[in-house]
Every structure is written in C-alpha cells, then in structure tokens.
Backbone as CSV, one residue per row, in Angstrom:
resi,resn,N_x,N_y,N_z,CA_x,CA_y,CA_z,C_x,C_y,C_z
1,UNK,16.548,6.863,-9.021,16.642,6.614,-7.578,15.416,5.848,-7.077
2,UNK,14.561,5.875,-7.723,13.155,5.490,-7.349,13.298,3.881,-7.735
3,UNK,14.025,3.466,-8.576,14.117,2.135,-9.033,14.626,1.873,-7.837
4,UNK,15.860,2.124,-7.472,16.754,1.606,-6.762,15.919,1.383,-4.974
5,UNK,15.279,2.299,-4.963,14.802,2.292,-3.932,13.708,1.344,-3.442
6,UNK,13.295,0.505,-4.427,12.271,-0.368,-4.753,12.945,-1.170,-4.356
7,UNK,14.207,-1.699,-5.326,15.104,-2.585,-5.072,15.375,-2.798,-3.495
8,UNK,15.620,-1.886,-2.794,16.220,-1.867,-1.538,14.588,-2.461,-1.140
9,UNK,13.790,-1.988,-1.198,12.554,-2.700,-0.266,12.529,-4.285,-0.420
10,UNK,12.565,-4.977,-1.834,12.618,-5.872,-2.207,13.522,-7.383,-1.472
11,UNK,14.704,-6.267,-1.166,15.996,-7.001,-0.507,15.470,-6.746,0.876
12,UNK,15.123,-6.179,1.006,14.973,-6.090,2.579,13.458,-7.373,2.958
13,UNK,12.770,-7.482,2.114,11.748,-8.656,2.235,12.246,-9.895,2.120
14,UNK,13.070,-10.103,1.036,14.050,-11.104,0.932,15.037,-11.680,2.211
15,UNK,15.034,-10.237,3.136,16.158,-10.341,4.366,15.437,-11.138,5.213
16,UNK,14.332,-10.465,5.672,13.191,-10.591,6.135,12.753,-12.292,6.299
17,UNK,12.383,-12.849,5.051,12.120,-14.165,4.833,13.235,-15.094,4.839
18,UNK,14.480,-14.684,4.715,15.600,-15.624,5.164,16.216,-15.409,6.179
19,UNK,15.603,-14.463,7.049,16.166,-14.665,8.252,17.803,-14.199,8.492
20,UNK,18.275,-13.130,7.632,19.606,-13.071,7.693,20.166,-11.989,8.492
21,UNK,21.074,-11.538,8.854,21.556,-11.064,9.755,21.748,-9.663,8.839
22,UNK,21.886,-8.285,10.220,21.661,-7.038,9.509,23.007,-6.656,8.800
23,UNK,24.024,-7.508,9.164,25.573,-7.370,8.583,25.531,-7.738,6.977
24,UNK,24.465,-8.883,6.983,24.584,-9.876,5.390,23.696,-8.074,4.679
25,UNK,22.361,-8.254,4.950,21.600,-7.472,4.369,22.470,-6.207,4.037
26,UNK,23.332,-5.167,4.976,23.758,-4.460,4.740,24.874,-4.662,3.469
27,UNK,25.576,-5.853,3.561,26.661,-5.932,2.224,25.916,-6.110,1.184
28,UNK,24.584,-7.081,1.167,23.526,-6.488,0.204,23.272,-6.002,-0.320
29,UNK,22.704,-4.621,0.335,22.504,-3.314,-0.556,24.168,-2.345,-0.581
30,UNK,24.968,-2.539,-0.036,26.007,-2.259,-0.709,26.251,-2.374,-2.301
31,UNK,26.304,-3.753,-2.231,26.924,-4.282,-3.377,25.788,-4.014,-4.596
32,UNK,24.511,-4.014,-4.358,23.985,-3.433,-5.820,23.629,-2.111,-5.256
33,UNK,24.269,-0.964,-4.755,24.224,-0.055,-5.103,25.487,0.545,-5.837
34,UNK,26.422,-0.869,-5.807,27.860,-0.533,-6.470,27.764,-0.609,-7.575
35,UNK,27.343,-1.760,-7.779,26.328,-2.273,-8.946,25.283,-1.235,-9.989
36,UNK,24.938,-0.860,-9.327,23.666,0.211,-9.881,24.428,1.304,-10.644
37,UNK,25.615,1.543,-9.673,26.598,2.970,-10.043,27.392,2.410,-11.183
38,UNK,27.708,0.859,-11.499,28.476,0.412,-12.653,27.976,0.476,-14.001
39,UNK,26.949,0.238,-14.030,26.120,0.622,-15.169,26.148,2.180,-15.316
C-alpha cells in the first residue's frame, strides 16, 4: 500500500504540472489502482 501510495503522490505532481482537471486526475488514479489490483 505504501508503494501505491507514493504512486498516487507522484500522479498528483504530474496533475499538478499539467494542469489537468480533477475529473482526468481522478480516472488516473482509478485506473492504476485497477491496475495495481491486476497484478
């Protein structure tokens, strides 16, 4: 969980610097936490 949670900070800096909207960011961490659970 601690990885993942890194991850989420990471994306959220990424959000941050591109300027994207809280709708994009949110399908974001959706999708690699779907991701995360596929592995």
């Amino acid at each position: 969980m601690f990885k993942f949670y890194f991850i989420e900070l990471l994306i959220a800096k990424i959000v941050k610097k591109q300027s994207l909207s809280k709708l994009v960011s949110s399908f974001f961490v959706i999708v690699m936490f779907f991701l995360y659970f596929n592995e």
